[in-house]
N, C-alpha and C positions, 0 to 999 in steps of 0.2 A: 824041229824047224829052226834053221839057224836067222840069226839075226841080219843076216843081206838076202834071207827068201822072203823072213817077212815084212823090212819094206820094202822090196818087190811088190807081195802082196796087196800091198796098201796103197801103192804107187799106183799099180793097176786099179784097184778099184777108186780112187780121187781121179785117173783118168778117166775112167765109165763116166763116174759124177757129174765130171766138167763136162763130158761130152752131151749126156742128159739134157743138164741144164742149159748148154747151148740149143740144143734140138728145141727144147720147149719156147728158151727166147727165141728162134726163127719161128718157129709155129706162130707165137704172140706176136711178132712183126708182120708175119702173113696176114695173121687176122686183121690185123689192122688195112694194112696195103689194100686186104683184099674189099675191105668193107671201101675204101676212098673209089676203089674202081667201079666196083659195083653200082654207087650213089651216078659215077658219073657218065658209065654205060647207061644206065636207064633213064637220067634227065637225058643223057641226046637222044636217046633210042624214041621216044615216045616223044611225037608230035603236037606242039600247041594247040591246030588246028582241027586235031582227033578231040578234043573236050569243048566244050559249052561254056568253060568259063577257067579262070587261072587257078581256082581253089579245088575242081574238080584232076585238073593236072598232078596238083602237089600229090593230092591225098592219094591217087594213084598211084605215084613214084614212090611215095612211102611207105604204098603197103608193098610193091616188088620188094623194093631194098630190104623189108625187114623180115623179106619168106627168103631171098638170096641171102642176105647175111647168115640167118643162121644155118641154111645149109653148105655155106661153104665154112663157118665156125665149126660143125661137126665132121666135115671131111680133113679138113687139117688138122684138128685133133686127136682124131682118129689114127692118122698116119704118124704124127708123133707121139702115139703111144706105141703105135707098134713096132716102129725103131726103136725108142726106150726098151723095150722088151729085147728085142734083136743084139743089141746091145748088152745087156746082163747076161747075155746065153743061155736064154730064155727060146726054146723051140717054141713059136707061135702058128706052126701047121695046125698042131693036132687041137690050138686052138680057135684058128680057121674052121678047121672042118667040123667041131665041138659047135662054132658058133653056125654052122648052116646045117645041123642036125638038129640042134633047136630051136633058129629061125624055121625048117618044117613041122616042128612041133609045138610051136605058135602061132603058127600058121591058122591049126585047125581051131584054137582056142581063142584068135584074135580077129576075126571077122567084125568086131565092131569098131576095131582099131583101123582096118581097111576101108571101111565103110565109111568111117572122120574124115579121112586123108581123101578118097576120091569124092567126100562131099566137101573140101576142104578146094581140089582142083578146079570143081563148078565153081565155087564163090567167088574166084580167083581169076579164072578166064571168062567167065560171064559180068565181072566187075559189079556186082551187085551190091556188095558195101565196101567201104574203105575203110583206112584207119582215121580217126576224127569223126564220121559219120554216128548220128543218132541213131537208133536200131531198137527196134521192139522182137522181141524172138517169140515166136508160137504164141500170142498176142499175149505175153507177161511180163516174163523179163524187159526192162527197157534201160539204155543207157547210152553213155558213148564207147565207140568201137578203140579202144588203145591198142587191141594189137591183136594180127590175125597169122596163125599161123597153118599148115596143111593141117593139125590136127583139131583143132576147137578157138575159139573166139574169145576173146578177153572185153568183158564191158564193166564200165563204172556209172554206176547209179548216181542219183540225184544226193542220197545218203550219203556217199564216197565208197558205196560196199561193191565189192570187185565180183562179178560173175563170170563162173571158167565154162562156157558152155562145147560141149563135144559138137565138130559139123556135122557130123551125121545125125543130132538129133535136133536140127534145124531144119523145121518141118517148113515154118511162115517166117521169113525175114520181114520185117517192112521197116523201108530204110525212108527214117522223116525228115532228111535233108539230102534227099539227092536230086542237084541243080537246085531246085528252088525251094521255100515253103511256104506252109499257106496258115493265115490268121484266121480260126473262126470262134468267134463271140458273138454269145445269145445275149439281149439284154432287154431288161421288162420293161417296160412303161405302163401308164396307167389308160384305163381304156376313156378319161377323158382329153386323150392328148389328140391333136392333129395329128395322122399319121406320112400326111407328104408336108408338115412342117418338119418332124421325127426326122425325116429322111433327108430334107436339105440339109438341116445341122449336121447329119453322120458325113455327108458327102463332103461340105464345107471342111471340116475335120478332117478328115479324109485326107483331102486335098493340102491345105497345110501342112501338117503331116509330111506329107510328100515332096512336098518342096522347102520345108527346112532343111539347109545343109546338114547339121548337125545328122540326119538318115537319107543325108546322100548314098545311095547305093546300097542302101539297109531293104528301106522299103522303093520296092520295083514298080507297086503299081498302089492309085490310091484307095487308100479304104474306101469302102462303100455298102450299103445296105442295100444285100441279096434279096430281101425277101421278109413279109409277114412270118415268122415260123408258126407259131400257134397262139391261138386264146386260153391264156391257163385261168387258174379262178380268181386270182392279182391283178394280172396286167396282161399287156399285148404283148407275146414275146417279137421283137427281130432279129433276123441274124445278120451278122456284119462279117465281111472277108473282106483279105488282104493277100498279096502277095508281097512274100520277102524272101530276102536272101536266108540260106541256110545259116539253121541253127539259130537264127535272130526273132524267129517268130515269136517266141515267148517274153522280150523285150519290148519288142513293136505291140504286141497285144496290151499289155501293163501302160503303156503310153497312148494307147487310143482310148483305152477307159478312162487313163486317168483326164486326158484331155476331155472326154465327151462327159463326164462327170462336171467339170466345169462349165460347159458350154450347154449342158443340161438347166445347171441350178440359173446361170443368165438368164434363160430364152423362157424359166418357167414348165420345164417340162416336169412330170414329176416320174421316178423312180418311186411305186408305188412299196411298200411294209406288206408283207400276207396279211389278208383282211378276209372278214368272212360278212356277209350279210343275212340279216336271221328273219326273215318272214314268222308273223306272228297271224295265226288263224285267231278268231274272234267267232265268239259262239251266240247265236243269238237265242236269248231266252222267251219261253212261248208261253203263254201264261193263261191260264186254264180257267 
């Protein structure tokens, strides 16, 4: 091989190169483009007035965008690899037909992989969680939803420990911030308190609460005392609810005890210590 065949050779192949590496930078331009379109077909596509509230909106539009993103990130990829190939005089037939001989031969060995994906379509079209939503899975697992895709769910725990759960084996969702949520706190008192004094304080509370700005919009409606729950061997239990905006519930809760704690120790109530009372039998002696 003389010396003008092989840079020739070498000419050809820095031109494949360059070409490559253009294919890939349009691929990575598409991705881009295509994620900006996406974001803004689906904010117009989806109506304010289809949701109950503007956070119920977002969280929808984010979990579309982020099942469309990534399957237009894998169609474009896809096709610039297989121009890459095309390009090196690489016959990509017989690797077509390679890859749908054993796409049917995955077929029969991936049913639980089908199974994710069309339990992945339910979640998705029935909107049953979003991404940002709080979520309990088959009443264990529990965290927030970061990201949902056809195949399995991404949650992060209270820990920060990430759980990759497959949708097909999401038998029980329960989703603890969709639209609203709800405060429930049991709390003892002692069985020598008034129990409609008890209750005017919670309500009183309550009420404040409610109409400090600083849970403008936090808390929806004021606390209040549901109900006696039960007589334990301490104290009187009550239970108290609230309604709040999602994912605040656990805030608003922290802030109604910490208030009724104060407004306890004021008014005299008392939050009684486990105590036990010991009856003593006394024997009388008979004397013969």
């Amino acid at each position: 091989m003389d010396s003008s065949t092989l840079f020739n050779y070498f000419l050809s192949i820095n031109k494949q190169l360059i070409t490559i590496a253009i294919t890939f930078l349009v691929a990575y331009l598409l991705t881009m483009f295509s994620k900006r379109i996406i974001a803004r077909v689906i904010r117009r596509a989806l109506q304010p007035q289809n949701f109950k509230s503007k956070r119920d909106e977002e969280q929808r539009e984010d979990t579309l965008i982020s099942i469309l993103n990534t399957a237009a990130t894998a169609i474009i990829w896809t096709i610039a690899v297989l121009i890459a190939l095309t390009m090196l005089n690489i016959n990509i037939g017989p690797l077509l037909a390679g890859a749908g001989i054993a796409g049917v031969a995955l077929g029969f060995g991936a049913q639980t992989m089908v199974k994710d994906f069309l339990a992945g379509l339910f979640i998705l079209g029935e909107n049953q969680y979003r991404v940002g939503d709080v979520l309990q899975v088959n009443q264990g697992v529990s965290g927030v939803v970061e990201k949902i895709t056809l195949r399995m769910t991404k949650l992060r725990d209270l820990d920060g420990n990430v759980h990759y759960i497959p949708n097909g084996e999401i038998t029980i969702a329960t989703n603890m911030t969709m639209e609203y949520a709800q405060v429930v706190a049991d709390v003892g008192v002692s069985y020598n308190s008034d129990i409609d004094k008890v209750e005017a304080i919670i309500d009183t509370v309550g009420e404040q609460i409610y109409e400090d700005e600083a849970w403008r919009g936090v808390v929806l409606e004021p606390a209040h005392m549901l109900r006696v729950n039960s007589f334990d061997d301490s104290a009187i239990t009550v239970r108290i609810v609230c309604k709040t905006a999602p994912i605040r519930q656990w805030e608003v809760k922290s802030e109604i005890l910490r208030q009724l704690k104060k407004a306890f120790d004021k008014e005299g109530i008392e939050i009684p210590f486990p105590q036990r009372v010991v009856h003593m039998a006394s024997e009388k002696k008979s004397k013969k």
